[in-house]
N, C-alpha and C positions, 0 to 999 in steps of 0.2 A: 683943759688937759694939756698937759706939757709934752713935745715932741717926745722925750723919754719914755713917759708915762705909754704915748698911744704905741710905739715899737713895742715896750715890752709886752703891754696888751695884744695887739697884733701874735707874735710871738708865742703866746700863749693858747690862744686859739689855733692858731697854727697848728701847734704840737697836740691841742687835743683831738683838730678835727684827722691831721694822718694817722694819730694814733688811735683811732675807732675805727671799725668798720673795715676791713680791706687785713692787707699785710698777710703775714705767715698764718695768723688764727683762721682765716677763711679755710686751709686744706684741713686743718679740722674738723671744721663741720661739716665738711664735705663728706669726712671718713664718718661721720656718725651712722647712727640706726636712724631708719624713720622712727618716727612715736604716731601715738596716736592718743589726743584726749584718753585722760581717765581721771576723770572726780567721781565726788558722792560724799556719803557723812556717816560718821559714825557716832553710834548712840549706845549709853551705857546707864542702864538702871531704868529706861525709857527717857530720858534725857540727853539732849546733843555733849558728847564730849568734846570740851575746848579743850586748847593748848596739848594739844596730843602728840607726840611722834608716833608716825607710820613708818616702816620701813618696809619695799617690797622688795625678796630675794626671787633674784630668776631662779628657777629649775632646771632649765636648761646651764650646763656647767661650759666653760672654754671661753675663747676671746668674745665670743657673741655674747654674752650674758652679762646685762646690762642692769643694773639696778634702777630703784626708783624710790622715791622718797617724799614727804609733805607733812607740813605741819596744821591740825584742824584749829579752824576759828573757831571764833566764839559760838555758832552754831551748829557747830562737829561737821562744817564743810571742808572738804579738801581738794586739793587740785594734782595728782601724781609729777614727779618732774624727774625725768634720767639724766637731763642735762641743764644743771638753774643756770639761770633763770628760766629758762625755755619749760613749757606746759607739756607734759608729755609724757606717755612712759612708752618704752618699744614693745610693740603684740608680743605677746605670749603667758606661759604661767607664772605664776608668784606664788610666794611662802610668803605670808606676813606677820610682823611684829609691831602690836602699836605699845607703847610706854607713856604713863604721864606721872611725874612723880613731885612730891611736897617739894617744896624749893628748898637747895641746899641749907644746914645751918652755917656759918659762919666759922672758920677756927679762930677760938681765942685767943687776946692777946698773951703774950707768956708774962708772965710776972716780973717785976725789976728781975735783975740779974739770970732769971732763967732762959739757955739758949731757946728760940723757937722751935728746931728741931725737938724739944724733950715733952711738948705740949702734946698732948693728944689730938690726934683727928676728930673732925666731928664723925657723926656713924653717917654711913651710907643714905643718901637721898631715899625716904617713905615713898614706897608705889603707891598710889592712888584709884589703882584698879588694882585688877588680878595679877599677880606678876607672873602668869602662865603666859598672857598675851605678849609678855617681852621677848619669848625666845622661840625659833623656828619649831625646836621641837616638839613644845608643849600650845601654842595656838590652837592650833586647828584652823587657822586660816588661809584660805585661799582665795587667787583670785587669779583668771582670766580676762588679759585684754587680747581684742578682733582687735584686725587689722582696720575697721570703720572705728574703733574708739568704743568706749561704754561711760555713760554720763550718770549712771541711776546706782552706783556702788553704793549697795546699804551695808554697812558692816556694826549688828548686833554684838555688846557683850556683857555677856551674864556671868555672875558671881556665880 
């Protein structure tokens, strides 16, 4: 390796390792909520639902209120997270929405000479569940986390 080659090597580890870890981002985290563990799995039709968005709204309204959010695997596990990468949501209630919808189609291409703009959208992304479960008002879902954490969240949903 050529003196060139190992400075600029050098130099770049450098700048990755001050740029991790330390610096201004630390008094942020300092300002966070604690969290505390909240997984569990969701299951729909007696089957785990994969690829899910969960969304959890605090109840509690003002600067405290902190959201939470995960998406389930292939076995409708999840893990809650208020601040990702970090595992966690901060104690208290939730409103939730989970969504899992057919994968977008595509817009097609326009025709010779037609601008793009004149092509039609495709229609709205197919829910794959109930689309009651998308929105706070129509769920019915709740959840509390204790400040110890809750690891056993079963959240059933029925047609």
């Amino acid at each position: 390796m050529s003196r060139r080659a190992a400075s600029a090597l050098l130099c770049l580890l450098l700048s990755l390792v001050i740029g991790c870890g330390g610096g201004a981002s630390d008094k942020f985290k300092k300002a966070r909520q604690k969290t505390a563990k909240a997984t569990g799995a969701v299951m729909y039709r007696g089957q785990p639902l994969a690829d899910a968005v969960i969304v959890c709204f605090p109840t509690l309204a003002g600067d405290k209120a902190v959201a939470a959010s995960a998406y389930t695997d292939a076995n409708g596990n999840f893990s809650l997270e208020a601040y990702p990468p970090e595992k966690g949501a901060v104690p208290g209630d939730y409103q939730i929405t989970i969504q899992k919808n057919a994968p977008a189609e595509a817009r097609p291409a326009p025709p010779p000479g037609v601008p793009a703009h004149d092509v039609p959208a495709p229609p709205p992304p197919r829910p794959l569940i109930p689309a009651k479960y998308g929105k706070i008002e129509t769920s019915g879902l709740t959840l509390k986390v204790p400040e110890a954490g809750i690891a056993d969240i079963k959240i059933e949903l029925v047609d």
